[in-house]
C-alpha positions as CSV (number, residue, x, y, z in Angstrom):
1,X,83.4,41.8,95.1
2,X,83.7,38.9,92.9
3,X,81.4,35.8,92.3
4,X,82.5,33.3,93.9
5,X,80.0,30.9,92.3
6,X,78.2,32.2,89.1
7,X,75.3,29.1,88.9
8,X,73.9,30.6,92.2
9,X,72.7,33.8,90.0
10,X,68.9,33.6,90.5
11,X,67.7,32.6,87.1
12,X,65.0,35.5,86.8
13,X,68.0,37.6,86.9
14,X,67.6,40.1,84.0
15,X,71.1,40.3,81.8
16,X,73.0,43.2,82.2
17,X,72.2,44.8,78.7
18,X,70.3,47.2,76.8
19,X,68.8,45.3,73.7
20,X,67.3,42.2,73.3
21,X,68.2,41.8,69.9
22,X,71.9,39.6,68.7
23,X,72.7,42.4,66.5
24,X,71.3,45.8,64.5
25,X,70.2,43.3,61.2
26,X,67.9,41.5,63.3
27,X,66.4,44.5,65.5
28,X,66.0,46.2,61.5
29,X,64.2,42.9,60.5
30,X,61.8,43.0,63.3
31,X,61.5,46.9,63.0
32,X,60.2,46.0,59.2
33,X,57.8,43.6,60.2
34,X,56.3,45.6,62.4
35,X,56.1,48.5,60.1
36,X,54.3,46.0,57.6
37,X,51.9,45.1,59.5
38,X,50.8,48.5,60.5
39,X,50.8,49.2,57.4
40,X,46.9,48.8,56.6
41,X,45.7,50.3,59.7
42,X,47.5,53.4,59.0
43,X,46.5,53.5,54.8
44,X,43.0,53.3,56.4
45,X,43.6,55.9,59.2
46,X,46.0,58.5,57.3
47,X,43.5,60.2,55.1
48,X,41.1,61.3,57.8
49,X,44.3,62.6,60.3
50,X,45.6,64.5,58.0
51,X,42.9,66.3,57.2
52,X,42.2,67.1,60.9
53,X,46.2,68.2,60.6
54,X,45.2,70.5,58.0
55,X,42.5,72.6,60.4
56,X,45.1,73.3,62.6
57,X,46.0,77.1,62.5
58,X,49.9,77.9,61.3
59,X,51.2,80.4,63.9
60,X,54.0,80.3,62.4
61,X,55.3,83.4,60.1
62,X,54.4,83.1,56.4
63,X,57.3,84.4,55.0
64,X,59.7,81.7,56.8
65,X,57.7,78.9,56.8
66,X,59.3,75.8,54.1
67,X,57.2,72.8,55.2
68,X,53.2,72.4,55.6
69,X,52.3,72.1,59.5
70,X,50.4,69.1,58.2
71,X,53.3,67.8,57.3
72,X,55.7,68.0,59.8
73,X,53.0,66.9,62.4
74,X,52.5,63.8,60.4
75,X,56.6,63.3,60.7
76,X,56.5,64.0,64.2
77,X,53.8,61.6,65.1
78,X,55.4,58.8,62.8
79,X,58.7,59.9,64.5
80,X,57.0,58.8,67.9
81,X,55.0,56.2,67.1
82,X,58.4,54.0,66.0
83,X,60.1,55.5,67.9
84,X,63.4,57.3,66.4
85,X,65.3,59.4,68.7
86,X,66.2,61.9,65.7
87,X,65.8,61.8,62.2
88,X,69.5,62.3,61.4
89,X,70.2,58.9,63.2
90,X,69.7,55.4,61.6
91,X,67.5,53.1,63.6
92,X,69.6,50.6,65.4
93,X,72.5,52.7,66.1
């Protein structure tokens, strides 16, 4: 079925794509200014979580363990809170 007559669309019609932004520049632009302005909050906020982070009991075994708990629960909160689907992925693609 084609469209006959594309102006009788209904204007609040949303378009048939999955980003908002023109291109991956301007989604990383936006990303940035975003990040910046967090920025404060999160210098004022980080020392305090982190140290909570560090209560947390490691069940993991000592002999195999490479990275602090602390840490990688900082990485994964940051991972969520901007939202990256993987870290091996560059935002925007």
């Amino acid at each position: 079925m084609t469209l006959r007559n594309p102006e009788s669309i209904h204007p609040w019609t949303l378009p048939n794509r999955k980003s908002s932004y023109r291109n991956s520049e301007e989604e990383r632009a936006d990303r940035q200014t975003a990040v910046e302005a967090q920025l404060p909050v999160w210098r004022a906020l980080l020392p305090g979580l982190m140290e909570k982070f560090s209560r947390i009991a490691d069940p993991r075994r000592p002999g195999s363990i490479r990275h602090k708990l602390t840490v990688l629960l900082t990485f994964g909160l940051f991972m969520f809170i901007f939202q990256y689907a993987s870290r091996r992925r560059p935002c925007g693609n």
